[in-house]
Phi, psi and omega in degrees: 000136183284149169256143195266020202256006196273151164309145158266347178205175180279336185193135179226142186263097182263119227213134147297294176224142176231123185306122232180147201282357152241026160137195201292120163230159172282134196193151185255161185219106188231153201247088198249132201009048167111325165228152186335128177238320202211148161227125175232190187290167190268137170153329201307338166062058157316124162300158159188155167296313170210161216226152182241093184231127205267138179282171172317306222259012152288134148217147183296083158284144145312105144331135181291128152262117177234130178244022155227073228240115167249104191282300215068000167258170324307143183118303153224064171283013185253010182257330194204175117207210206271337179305287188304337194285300160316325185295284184331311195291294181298345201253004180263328176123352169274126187321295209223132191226103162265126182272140151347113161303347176233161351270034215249141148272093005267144165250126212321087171214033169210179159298325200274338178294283174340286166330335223221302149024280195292325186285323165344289190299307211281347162293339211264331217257131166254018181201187179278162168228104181266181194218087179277145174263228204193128161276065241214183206292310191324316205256001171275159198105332200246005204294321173298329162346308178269341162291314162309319196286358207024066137321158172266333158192218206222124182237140178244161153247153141265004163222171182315128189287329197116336191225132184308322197263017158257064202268190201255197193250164181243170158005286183284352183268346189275311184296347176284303206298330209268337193279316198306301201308322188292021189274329182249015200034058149287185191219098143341095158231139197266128179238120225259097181211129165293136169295329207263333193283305173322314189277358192243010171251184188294157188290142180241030178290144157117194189271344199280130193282349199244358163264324173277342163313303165310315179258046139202084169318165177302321195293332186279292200269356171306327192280278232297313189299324177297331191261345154299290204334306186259358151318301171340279202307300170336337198254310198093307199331127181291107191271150145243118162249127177325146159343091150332122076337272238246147182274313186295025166249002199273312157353304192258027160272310166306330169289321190313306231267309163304269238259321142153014185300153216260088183232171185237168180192112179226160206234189177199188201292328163270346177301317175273013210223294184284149190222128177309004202238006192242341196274102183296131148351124182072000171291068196271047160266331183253016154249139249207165184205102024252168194246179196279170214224192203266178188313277171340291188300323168315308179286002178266346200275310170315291216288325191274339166305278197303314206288327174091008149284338175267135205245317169194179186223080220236162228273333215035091202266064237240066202266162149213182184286171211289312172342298202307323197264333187097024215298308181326304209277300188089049166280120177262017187267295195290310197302129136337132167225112168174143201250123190255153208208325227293336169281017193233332213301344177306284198330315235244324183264331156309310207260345180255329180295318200265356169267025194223348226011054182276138165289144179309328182292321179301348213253297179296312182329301173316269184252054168235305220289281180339279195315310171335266193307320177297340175265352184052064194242094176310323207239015189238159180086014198218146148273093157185091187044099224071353191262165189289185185237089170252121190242137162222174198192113196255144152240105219255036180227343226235137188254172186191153149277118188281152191214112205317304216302318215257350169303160188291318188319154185302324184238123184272079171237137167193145193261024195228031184276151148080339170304144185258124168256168183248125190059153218231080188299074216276313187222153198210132180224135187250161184028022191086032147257134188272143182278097158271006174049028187225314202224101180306138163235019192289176189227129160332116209242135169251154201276166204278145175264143197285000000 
C-alpha cells in the first residue's frame, strides 16, 4: 500500500508569482529528477522532500537562456572560461549558455575542435552548455558533420572576426554555407557588417567614441543584412542575425520576414541600455562591433523589440583581460571590442523595459522563451510541465550598483561599473537544484532530434 503521505517529489517551489507561459499566476511547482512533473494552484499543498517558498517581493522565472555567450577556453582561458563564465551566468538568473565558436583555440570548426569543448567544459559548468560551431572558408562543405554531432547551428562572419583563425566567408561562400544548411535545415548565424563599406569610411584611431563610431556606420550592417536576406530567400535556408546595432535595417527585416524568408534576429543589453551621445572619449570598456549608436537609434531598436521584429535578447558576452581593452590609453583603434555583461543582462534590460512600460513577462520571452526556440531547446525557456525545472528567483523592486570588481566574469572591466539597476537575481536552480557556486552540476547540452 502507498503512504499517501510519502513525498511526491523531489523538491517543490511556492510563488505568489510565477511566470507561467499564460501569465503571473500564484502556484506550487513539483520537481521530478529534474523536470517540471506538476503545477497546481498555490495551496494545493504538492508533497517534496524539500520545499522552496518565495517571499511577497519575489518572482519565479524560467531560467535565461543566452545563446550568445564567448567562453574562449580552451586557448584563451585568461580571457574567459567555462568556470568563471558559468558562475557569472547563475548569479545573473541564466540556465543555459550556448558557446561561441571563437574565440577559443581552436575554434570549433572540426570534430576534433568540437571534442576538445567538451572535455572543457564538462567538469566546469553550473549551469547547462550547448555548442554553435563555425563556419570559415575551409570547413565548408563538411558542415553536417558538426551538425550530426550536435551543434545548435553555425555562425559566420562577412567581414575580418578579430581573430586570425576565424576568417570570414566572402559573398559566394555565404550562399554556399547557407545552400549546404538547408540540406539539414540548419541555421546560419550571421554577424552582418559589410568589409567594402567599412574599408571606405573613416579611420576610427585615437580616444575620440564619435570617430570610432564613424568607421563603422549604420550602413556597413545595413548592405550586409540585405544581402543574408536575399541569400535566405534563394536557398530557404534559416539566417540569423547577431547583434542588432542598427535600426535602419529594420524595414527590410521586416518586409523579409513579411514575405516568409526564413530569418531570426536578436540585439542585446547594450545596444539597448547605452547611448553614443553618454560614452566619453577614451571609454574603450564600451567598446563593441557594431557599436553602440546613438539614442534615437537605440529606441527604434525598443520599437522593433515591442514590434516583434527583432526576436530576442542575448548578451554577446564578449570578455577579455583588462590590457586588451586599452584602459590605460582609451585607443578605440587598439581597444578590444566586446562587452561582457551575461550577469547583468535581466537587471540591465529590465530596468530600461519598466521605464518604458514594457512588462516583465515581455522582457523574459525576449530572453528565455526566444534564445530557446532559436536552439530548438525544447525543454529549456518555460515553466511548464515536461520542461527542465530551470529556475531564478527575481526580486523586480529592488535596486543595486554594479560593482565591476565584484561580478563572477574573470576580468573585472565592465562598462555598467557605477550604474543603478533595477531588480535582483537572489537564487538560480538548473534542473531543481539550487546554483552553490562550489560543486558545478551544469550538463553538456545535445541539439534536440526531430
Amino acid at each position: 500500500m502507498t503512504d499517501e503521505r510519502m513525498p511526491q517529489h523531489d523538491v517543490v517551489f511556492r510563488a505568489r508569482r510565477a511566470l507561467l507561459p499564460d501569465g503571473f499566476q500564484p502556484c506550487e511547482i513539483g520537481v521530478v529528477n529534474g523536470t517540471i512533473a506538476a503545477i497546481e494552484p498555490l495551496g494545493s499543498g504538492l508533497r517534496a522532500a524539500d520545499a522552496v517558498e518565495l517571499r511577497d517581493d519575489e518572482t519565479l522565472l524560467p531560467g535565461l537562456v543566452d545563446t550568445h555567450v564567448h567562453v574562449n577556453e580552451p586557448g584563451r582561458t585568461d580571457w574567459e572560461g567555462f568556470a568563471s563564465a558559468t558562475r557569472a551566468a547563475a548569479a545573473g538568473g541564466v540556465t543555459t549558455i550556448i558557446d561561441m565558436p571563437l574565440n577559443s583555440i581552436p575554434p570549433t570548426i572540426s570534430l576534433d575542435a568540437l571534442a576538445r569543448k567538451r572535455r572543457a567544459a564538462r567538469d566546469q559548468a553550473f549551469v547547462d552548455v550547448g555548442f554553435w560551431g563555425g563556419a570559415v572558408p575551409a570547413n565548408l562543405g563538411t558542415l553536417r558533420a558538426l551538425h550530426d554531432d550536435d551543434v545548435f547551428g553555425f555562425k559566420c562572419f562577412l567581414l575580418p572576426s578579430g581573430v586570425d583563425e576565424f576568417p570570414p566567408l566572402g559573398a559566394d561562400e555565404l550562399e554556399r554555407a547557407l545552400k549546404e544548411l538547408a540540406g539539414f535545415d540548419g541555421v546560419l548565424l550571421v554577424h552582418a557588417e559589410d568589409a567594402a563599406t567599412i574599408a571606405a569610411a573613416p579611420a576610427g584611431g585615437g580616444r575620440a567614441y564619435g570617430a570610432f563610431l564613424a568607421s563603422r556606420p549604420r550602413r556597413a550592417e545595413d548592405v550586409a543584412i540585405a544581402q543574408v536576406i536575399e541569400s535566405a530567400r534563394r536557398t530557404g535556408a534559416r539566417a540569423h542575425i547577431v547583434h542588432l546595432s542598427s535600426s535602419g535595417a529594420l524595414p527590410a527585416i521586416a518586409a523579409a520576414k513579411r514575405s516568409g524568408v526564413r530569418l531570426t534576429v536578436e540585439t542585446c543589453p547594450h545596444y539597448l541600455t547605452l547611448r553614443a551621445e553618454d560614452i566619453a572619449d577614451g571609454a574603450t570598456a564600451c567598446k563593441c562591433c557594431p557599436p553602440v549608436r546613438e539614442g534615437t537609434n537605440r529606441e527604434l531598436l525598443w520599437q522593433g523589440l515591442v514590434e516583434g521584429t527583432i526576436d530576442a535578447v542575448v548578451s554577446d558576452h564578449s570578455p577579455s583581460t583588462a590590457d586588451l581593452k586599452d584602459l590605460r590609453n582609451g585607443d578605440f583603434a587598439r581597444a578590444w571590442g566586446g562587452i561582457a555583461s551575461l550577469q547583468l543582462g535581466l537587471p540591465l534590460v529590465w530596468t530600461e523595459a519598466r521605464a518604458r512600460g514594457i512588462p516583465l513577462e515581455k522582457v523574459v520571452e525576449w530572453m528565455s522563451a526566444r534564445p530557446a526556440a532559436l536552439a530548438g531547446l525544447t525543454r529549456k525557456g518555460t515553466i511548464a510541465v515536461g520542461a527542465d525545472a530551470d529556475l531564478s528567483v527575481f526580486a523586480p523592486d529592488e535596486g543595486f550598483v554594479v560593482e565591476a570588481g565584484r561580478l563572477l566574469h574573470k576580468n573585472p572591466v565592465s562598462p555598467y561599473d557605477g550604474r543603478a539597476l533595477t531588480g535582483v537575481v537572489r537564487e538560480t536552480f538548473v534542473r531543481g537544484e539550487r546554483v552553490d557556486f562550489a560543486e558545478p552540476r551544469g550538463r553538456l547540452l545535445r541539439r534536440a532530434r526531430p
